[in-house]
C-alpha positions in Angstrom: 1.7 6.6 -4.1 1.6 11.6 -2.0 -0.4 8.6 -3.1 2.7 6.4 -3.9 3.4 7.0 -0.2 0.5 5.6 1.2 -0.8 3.5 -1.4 3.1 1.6 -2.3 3.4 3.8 -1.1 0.3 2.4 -4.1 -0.6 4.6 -3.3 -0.8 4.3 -2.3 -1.1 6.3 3.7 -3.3 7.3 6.4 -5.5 7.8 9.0 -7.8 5.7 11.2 -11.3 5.5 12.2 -13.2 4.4 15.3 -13.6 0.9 17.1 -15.9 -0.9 18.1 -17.1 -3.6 21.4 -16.1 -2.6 25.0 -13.6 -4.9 26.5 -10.6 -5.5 28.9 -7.0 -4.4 28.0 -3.7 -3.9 29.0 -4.1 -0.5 29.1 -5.8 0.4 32.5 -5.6 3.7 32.3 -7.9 4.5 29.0 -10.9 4.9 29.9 -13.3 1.7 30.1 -16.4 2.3 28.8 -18.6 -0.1 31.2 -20.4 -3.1 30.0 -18.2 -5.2 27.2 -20.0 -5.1 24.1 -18.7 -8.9 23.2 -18.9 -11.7 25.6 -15.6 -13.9 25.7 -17.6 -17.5 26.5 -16.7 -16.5 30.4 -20.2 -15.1 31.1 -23.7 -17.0 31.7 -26.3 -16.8 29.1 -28.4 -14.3 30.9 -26.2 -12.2 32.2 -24.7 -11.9 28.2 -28.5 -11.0 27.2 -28.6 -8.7 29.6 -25.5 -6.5 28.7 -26.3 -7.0 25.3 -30.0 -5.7 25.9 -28.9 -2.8 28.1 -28.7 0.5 26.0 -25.3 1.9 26.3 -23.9 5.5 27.0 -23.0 6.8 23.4 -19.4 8.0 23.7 -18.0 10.5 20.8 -15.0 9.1 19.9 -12.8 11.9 17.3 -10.7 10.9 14.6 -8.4 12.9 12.4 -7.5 11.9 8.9 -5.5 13.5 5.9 -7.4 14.7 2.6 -10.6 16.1 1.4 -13.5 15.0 2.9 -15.4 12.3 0.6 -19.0 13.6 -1.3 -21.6 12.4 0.5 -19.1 11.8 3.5 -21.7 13.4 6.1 -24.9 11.3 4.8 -22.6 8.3 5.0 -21.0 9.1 8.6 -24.8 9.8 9.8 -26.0 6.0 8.5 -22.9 4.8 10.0 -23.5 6.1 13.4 -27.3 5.3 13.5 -26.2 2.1 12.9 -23.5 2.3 15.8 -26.5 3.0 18.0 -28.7 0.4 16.9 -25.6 -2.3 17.2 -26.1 -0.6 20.7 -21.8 -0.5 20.4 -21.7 2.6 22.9 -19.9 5.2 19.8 -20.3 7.2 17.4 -18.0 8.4 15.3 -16.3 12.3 15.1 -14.0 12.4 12.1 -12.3 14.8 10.7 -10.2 15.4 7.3 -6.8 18.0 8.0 -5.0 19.0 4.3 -2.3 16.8 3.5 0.0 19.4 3.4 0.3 20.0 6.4 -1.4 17.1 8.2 1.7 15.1 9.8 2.7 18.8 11.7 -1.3 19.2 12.7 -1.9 16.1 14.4 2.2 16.2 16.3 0.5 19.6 17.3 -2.6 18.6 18.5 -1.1 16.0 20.7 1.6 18.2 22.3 -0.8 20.6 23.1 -2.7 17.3 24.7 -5.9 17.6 22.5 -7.7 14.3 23.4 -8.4 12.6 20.5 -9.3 8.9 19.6 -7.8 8.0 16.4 -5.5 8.9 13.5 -3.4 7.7 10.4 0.0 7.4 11.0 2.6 5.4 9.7 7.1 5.2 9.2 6.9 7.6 6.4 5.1 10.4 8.9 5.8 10.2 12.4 4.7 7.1 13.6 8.8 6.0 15.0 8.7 9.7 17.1 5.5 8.3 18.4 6.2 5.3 19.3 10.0 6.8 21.0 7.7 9.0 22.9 5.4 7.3 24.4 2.8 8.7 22.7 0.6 6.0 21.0 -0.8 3.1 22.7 0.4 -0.8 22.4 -2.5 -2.6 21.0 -1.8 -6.0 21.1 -3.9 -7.3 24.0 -6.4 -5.1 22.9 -6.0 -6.5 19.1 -6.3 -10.6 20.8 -9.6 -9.6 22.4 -11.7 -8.8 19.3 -11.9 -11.8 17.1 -13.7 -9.9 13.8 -10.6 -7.6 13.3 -8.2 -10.1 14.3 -9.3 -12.6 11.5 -10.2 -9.6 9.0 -6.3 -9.2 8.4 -4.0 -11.7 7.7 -1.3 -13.4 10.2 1.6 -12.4 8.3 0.6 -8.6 8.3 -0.3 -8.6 12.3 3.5 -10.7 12.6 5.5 -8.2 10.0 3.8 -5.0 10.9 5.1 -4.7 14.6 7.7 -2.1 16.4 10.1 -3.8 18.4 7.6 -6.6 18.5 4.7 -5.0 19.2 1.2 -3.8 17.3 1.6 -0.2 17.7 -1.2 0.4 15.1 -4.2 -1.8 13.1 -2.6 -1.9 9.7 -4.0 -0.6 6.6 -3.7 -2.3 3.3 -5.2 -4.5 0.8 -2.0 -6.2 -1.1 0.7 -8.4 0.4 3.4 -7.6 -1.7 4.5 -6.3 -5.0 3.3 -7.5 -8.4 4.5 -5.5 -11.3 4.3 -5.6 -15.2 2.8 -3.6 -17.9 -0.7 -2.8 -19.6 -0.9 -3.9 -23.0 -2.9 -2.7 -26.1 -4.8 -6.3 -26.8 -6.2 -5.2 -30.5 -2.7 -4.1 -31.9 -1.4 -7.2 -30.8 -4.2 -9.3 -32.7 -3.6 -6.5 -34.9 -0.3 -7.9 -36.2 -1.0 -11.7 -35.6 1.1 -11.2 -32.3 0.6 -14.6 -29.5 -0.5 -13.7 -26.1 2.6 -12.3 -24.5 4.1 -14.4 -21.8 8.1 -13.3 -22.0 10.2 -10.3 -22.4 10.5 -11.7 -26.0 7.1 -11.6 -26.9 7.3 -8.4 -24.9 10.1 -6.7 -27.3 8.7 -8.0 -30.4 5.2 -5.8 -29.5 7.1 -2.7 -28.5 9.3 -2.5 -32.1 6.8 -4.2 -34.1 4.5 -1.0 -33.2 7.7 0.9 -33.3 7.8 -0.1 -37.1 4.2 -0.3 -38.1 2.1 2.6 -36.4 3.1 6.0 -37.1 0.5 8.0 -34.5 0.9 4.9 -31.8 4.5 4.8 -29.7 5.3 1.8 -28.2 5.6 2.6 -24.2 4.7 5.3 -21.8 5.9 5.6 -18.4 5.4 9.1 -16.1 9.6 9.4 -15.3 9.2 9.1 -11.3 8.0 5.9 -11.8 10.3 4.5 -14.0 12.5 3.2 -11.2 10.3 0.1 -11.2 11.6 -0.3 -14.7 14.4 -2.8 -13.8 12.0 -4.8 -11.6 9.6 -5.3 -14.7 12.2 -5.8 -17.6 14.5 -8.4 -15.8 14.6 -12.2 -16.3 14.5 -12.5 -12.6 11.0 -10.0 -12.5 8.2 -11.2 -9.8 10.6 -14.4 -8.9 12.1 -15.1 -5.4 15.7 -16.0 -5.8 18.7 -14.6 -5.1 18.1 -10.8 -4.0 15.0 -8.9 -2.5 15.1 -6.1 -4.5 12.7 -4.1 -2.4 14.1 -3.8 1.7 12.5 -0.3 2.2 15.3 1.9 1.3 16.0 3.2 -2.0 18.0 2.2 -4.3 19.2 -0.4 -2.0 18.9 -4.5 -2.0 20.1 -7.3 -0.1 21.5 -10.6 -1.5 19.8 -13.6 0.0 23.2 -15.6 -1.4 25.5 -13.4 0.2 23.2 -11.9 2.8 25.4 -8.6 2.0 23.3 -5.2 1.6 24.2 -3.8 -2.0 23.2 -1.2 -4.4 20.4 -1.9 -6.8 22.6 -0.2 -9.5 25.1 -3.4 -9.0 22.8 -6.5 -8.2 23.7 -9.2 -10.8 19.8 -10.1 -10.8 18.5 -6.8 -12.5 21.6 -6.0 -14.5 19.9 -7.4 -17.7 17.3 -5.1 -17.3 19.4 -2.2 -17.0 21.0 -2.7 -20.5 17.6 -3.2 -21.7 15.9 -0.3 -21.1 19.6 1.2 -22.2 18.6 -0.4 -25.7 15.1 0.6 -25.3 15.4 4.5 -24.7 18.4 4.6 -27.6 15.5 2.8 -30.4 12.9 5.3 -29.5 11.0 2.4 -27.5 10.9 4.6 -24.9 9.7 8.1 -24.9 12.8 10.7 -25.3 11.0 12.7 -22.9 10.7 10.1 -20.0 13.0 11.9 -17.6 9.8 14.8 -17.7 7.0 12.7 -18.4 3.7 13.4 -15.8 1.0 12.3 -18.7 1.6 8.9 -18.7 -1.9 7.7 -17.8 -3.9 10.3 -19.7 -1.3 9.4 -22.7 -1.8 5.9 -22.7 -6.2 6.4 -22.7 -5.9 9.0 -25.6 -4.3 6.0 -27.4 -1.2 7.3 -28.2 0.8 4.4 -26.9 0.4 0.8 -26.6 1.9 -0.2 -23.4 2.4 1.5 -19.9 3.2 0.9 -16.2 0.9 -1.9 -14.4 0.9 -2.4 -10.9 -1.7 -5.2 -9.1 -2.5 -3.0 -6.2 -6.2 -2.6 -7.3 -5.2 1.2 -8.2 -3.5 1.4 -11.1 -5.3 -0.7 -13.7 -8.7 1.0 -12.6 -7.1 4.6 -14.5 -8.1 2.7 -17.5 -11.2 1.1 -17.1 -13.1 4.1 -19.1 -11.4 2.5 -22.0 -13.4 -0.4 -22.0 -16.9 1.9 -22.5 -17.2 1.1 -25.8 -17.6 -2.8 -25.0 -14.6 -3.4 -26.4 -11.7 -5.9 -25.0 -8.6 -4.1 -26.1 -6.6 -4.3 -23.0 -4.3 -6.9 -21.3 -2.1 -6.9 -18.5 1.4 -8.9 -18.7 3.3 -9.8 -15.5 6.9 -10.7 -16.6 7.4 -14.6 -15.3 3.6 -14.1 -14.4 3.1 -18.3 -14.9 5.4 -18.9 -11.8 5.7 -15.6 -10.1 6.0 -15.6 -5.8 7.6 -12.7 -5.3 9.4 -11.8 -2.2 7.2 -9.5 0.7 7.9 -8.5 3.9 4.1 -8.3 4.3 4.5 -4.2 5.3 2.0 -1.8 5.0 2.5 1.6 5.0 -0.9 2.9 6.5 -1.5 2.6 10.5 -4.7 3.4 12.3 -3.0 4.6 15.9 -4.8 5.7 19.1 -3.6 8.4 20.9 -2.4 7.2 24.5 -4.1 10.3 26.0 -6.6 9.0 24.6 -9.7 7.9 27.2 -11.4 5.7 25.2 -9.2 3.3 23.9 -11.2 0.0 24.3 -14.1 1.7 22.9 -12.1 3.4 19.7 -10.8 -0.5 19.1 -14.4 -1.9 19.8 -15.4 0.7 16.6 -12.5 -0.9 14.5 -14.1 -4.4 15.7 -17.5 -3.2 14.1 -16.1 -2.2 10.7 -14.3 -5.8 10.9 -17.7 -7.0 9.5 -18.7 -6.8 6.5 -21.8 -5.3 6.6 -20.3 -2.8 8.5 -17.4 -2.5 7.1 -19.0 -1.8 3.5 -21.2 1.1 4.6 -18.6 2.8 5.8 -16.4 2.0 2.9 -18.5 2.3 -0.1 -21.3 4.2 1.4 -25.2 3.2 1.4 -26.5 0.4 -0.2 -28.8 1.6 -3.2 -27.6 5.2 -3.2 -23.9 5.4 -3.5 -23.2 1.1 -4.8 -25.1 -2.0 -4.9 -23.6 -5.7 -4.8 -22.6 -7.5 -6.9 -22.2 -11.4 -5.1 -19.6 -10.9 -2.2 -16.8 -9.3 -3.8 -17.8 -7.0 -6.0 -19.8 -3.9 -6.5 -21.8 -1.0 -9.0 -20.8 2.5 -8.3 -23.8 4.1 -8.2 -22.4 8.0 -6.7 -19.1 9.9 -6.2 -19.0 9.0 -2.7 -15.0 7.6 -2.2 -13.7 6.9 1.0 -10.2 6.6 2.1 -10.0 3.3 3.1 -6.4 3.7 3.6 -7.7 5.5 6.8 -9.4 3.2 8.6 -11.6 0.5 6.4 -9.0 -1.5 4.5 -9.0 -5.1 4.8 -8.0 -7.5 2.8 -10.4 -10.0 3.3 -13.6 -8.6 3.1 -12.4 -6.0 -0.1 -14.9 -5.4 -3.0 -13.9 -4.6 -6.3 -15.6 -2.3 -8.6 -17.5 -4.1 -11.7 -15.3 -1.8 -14.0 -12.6 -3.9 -12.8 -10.9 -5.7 -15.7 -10.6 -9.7 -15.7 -6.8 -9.6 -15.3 -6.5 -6.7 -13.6 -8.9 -7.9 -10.8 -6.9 -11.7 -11.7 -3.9 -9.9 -10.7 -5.0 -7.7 -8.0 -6.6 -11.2 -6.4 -3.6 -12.7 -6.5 -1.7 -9.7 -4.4 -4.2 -9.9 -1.3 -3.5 -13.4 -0.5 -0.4 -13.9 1.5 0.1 -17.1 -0.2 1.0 -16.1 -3.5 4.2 -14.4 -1.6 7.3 -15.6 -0.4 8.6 -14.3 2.7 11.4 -12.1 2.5 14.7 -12.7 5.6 14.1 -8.7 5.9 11.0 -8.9 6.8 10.5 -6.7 10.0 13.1 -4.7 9.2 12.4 -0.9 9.2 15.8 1.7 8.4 16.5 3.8 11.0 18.8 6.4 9.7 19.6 8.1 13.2 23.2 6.9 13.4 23.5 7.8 9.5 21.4 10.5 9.2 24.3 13.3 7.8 25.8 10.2 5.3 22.0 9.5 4.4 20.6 12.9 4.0 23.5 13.4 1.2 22.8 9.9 -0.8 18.6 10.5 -1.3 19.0 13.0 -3.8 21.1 10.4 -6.3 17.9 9.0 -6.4 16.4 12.1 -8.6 19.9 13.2 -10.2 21.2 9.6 -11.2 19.0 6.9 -10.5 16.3 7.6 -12.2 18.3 8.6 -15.5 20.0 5.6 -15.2 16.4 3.4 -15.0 15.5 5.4 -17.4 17.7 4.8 -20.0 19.1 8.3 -20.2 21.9 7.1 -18.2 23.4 4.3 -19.9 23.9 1.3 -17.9 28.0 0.9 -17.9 28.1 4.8 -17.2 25.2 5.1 -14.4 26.0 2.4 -12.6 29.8 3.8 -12.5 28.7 7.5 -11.3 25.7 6.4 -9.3 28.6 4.4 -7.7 31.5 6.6 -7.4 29.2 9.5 -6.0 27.1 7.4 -3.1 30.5 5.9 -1.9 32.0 9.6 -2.2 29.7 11.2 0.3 29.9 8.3 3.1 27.7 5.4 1.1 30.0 2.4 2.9 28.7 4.1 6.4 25.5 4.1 5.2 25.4 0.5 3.8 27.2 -0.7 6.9 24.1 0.7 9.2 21.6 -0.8 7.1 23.5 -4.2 7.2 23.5 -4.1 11.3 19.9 -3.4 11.4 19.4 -6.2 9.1 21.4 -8.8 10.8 19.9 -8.3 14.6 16.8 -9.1 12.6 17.9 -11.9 10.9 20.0 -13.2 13.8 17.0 -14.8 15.5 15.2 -16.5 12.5 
């Protein structure tokens, strides 16, 4: 979120790029690349000039990353490297894009068979925990404390909540600081019908049957079914609040009350449960498609104009599917985040997207001096939206005009949150929205945060619960299900196949993390 994975999965996962200014580090054994490209304050004024002045020894530095390669991406990669030289940064950069379909197995290959390489994506959903068990990625945290541009680049709270048994074992990737959901809204059938700007699930409900009741080629709400597990999150009292339960601790279909501080089954938190009837109610009236459980259309659906609501998420993804919509000058869409005046979520500030470096590698300072480099914002932009004039111009400091196809992956290597543009096709609320997710402030901090499952101990009792997910969850998010009935099967089957085992691993994990705030 594949692009749920790395992009909310938004979405949205993956690799890294190169690094920038030569420096010390803890790892001795990495090759050092001679002069440091940034002076720490500890060196006179001439001698600084001098290093500075001194052309450097251009060292290769190859990265792998999953996906196509971008248009354009060659054009792009040779402006990025000239400039590289010119910075007089000692790199230039190799990268290379592997299929996703087999990318995770290709790069485990490549670094058994001891392939030096410099960077790569990684992250918990791929193989970033074997890694890390093995020995086979570098610790980067005095290496991360030496260059100040990507230090101050990415928030506090995502260096602090993004460790491995307290460590930075990879820059992180991501633009968002937690999860902001709500719906997409028709605008002009809502002034259509006299309808007030809609600020509650009331207002909400009377949209949804009052286009239930009035169009006949418009339905009310769209959803693709895989997704529609968010639908308890959006259509709850409690949505986008931080109060009793964090909804979202990194295993599905799993929560954890902050009252209690017990692990428990979504299908029985008290907070959601209203929303579970709802969309009950909703899928029996025809408010929901009868065909949600097979929908995969949603998106194109919802631009044709058959429907008048769909899925929103402020991850600066999801509301740009629509922005074609908006061609005709027109301002016919809205976004409504449920409790949306008051809304602070809880985050554990995790990303899902790691750049890593190799520990064979032999260039380590070097590949982080690159990621130092793209830290700026010059920099950072050229290799993220390609070259000024060709592929985007900008527009102030945060925004900019597509001018090509070129689309990089910043998910690889280039995301940060503070020095993100947004496309001009962006709509006020959705870039409102998306604005508010990439600022850690609008958050509040979730007593899981660092917590990451590891099913090791659970793995046969775990392996036998994920498929519930598909077969019962879903239906019962759905509405297919209804609520008394799903929640009593989803239930009676988890705890059947070893669910208390399960639950009783997840709540050990949580508590050593919690036993030290």
């Amino acid at each position: 979120m594949k692009s749920n994975k790395f992009m909310g999965m938004a979405l949205s996962l993956v690799l890294a790029l190169s690094l920038l200014l030569a420096g010390c580090g803890g790892n001795s054994g990495n090759g050092k690349t001679g002069d440091a490209g940034q002076s720490n304050g500890d060196n006179g004024g001439n001698a600084a000039e001098t290093a500075a002045s001194k052309p450097k020894e251009t060292v290769t530095l190859k990265a792998y990353f999953p996906g196509d390669k971008p248009v354009g991406f060659d054009e792009v990669l040779q402006a990025v490297n000239e400039k590289l030289k010119n910075d007089n940064i000692g790199a230039q950069l190799n990268i290379n894009f592997l299929p996703w379909s087999d990318y995770g197995n290709s790069v485990a290959v490549k670094m058994s068979a001891g392939e030096e390489f410099d960077m790569y994506l990684d992250a918990p959903w791929l193989s970033m925990n074997q890694m890390i068990a093995s020995n086979s990625i570098l610790e980067l945290d005095a290496m991360v404390a030496e260059r100040q541009e990507l230090k101050s680049s990415i928030p506090e709270e995502m260096w602090e909540y993004n460790k491995f048994n307290g460590k930075i074992m990879g820059i992180p990737l991501g633009t968002t600081q937690g999860p902001v959901y709500g719906l997409l809204i028709r605008k002009d059938l809502r002034e259509k019908y006299g309808l007030p700007e809609i600020k509650t699930l009331e207002d909400l409900e009377k949209f949804l049957y009052t286009v239930k009741e009035q169009e006949t080629d418009i339905r009310p709400f769209v959803i693709n079914g895989i997704k529609a597990d968010k639908l308890p999150f959006i259509l709850s009292e409690s949505a986008n609040m931080a109060l009793d339960e964090v909804l979202e601790i990194g295993v599905n279909m799993f929560a954890y009350s902050v009252k209690d501080k017990k692990v428990v089954g979504q299908w029985e938190s008290p907070m959601i449960a209203d929303a579970f009837e709802r969309v009950t109610k909703y899928y029996k009236d025809g408010i929901l498609s009868k065909n949600i459980a097979q929908e995969q259309n949603a998106e194109t659906l919802f631009k044709q104009g058959k429907y008048a609501a769909t899925y929103y998420a402020a991850d600066g993804v999801e509301g740009l599917k629509y922005s074609e919509m908006l061609k005709d000058g027109s301002d016919k869409l809205e976004v409504f985040i449920p409790n949306g005046d008051q809304a602070k979520p809880y985050t554990a500030f995790q990303q899902w997207n790691f750049l890593c470096i190799p520990a064979s590698s032999k260039h380590a300072e070097l590949a982080m001096d690159v990621s130092n480099w793209l830290s700026i914002k010059e920099n950072h932009d050229l290799m993220e939206y390609g070259i000024p004039g060709k592929d985007w111009e900008a527009i102030g400091d945060s925004s900019y005009k597509v001018l090509s196809n070129y689309s990089f992956p910043g998910y690889t290597l280039t995301w940060r949150p503070t020095l993100n543009r947004t496309p001009d096709t962006m709509t006020e609320d959705d870039k409102k929205w998306f604005d508010f997710s990439t600022d850690p402030a609008n958050f509040t901090l979730s007593p899981t945060a660092g917590f990451t499952f590891d099913a090791e101990k659970v793995k046969t009792e775990y392996a036998k619960i994920t498929p519930f997910h598909d077969s019962l969850f879903l239906p019962l998010a759905q509405g297919l299900l209804p609520a008394d009935k799903g929640k009593e099967q989803l239930d009676s089957k988890i705890m059947s196949v070893g669910g208390q085992k399960v639950i009783d691993e997840i709540q050990a994990q949580i508590d050593a993390i919690t036993a030290g705030k």
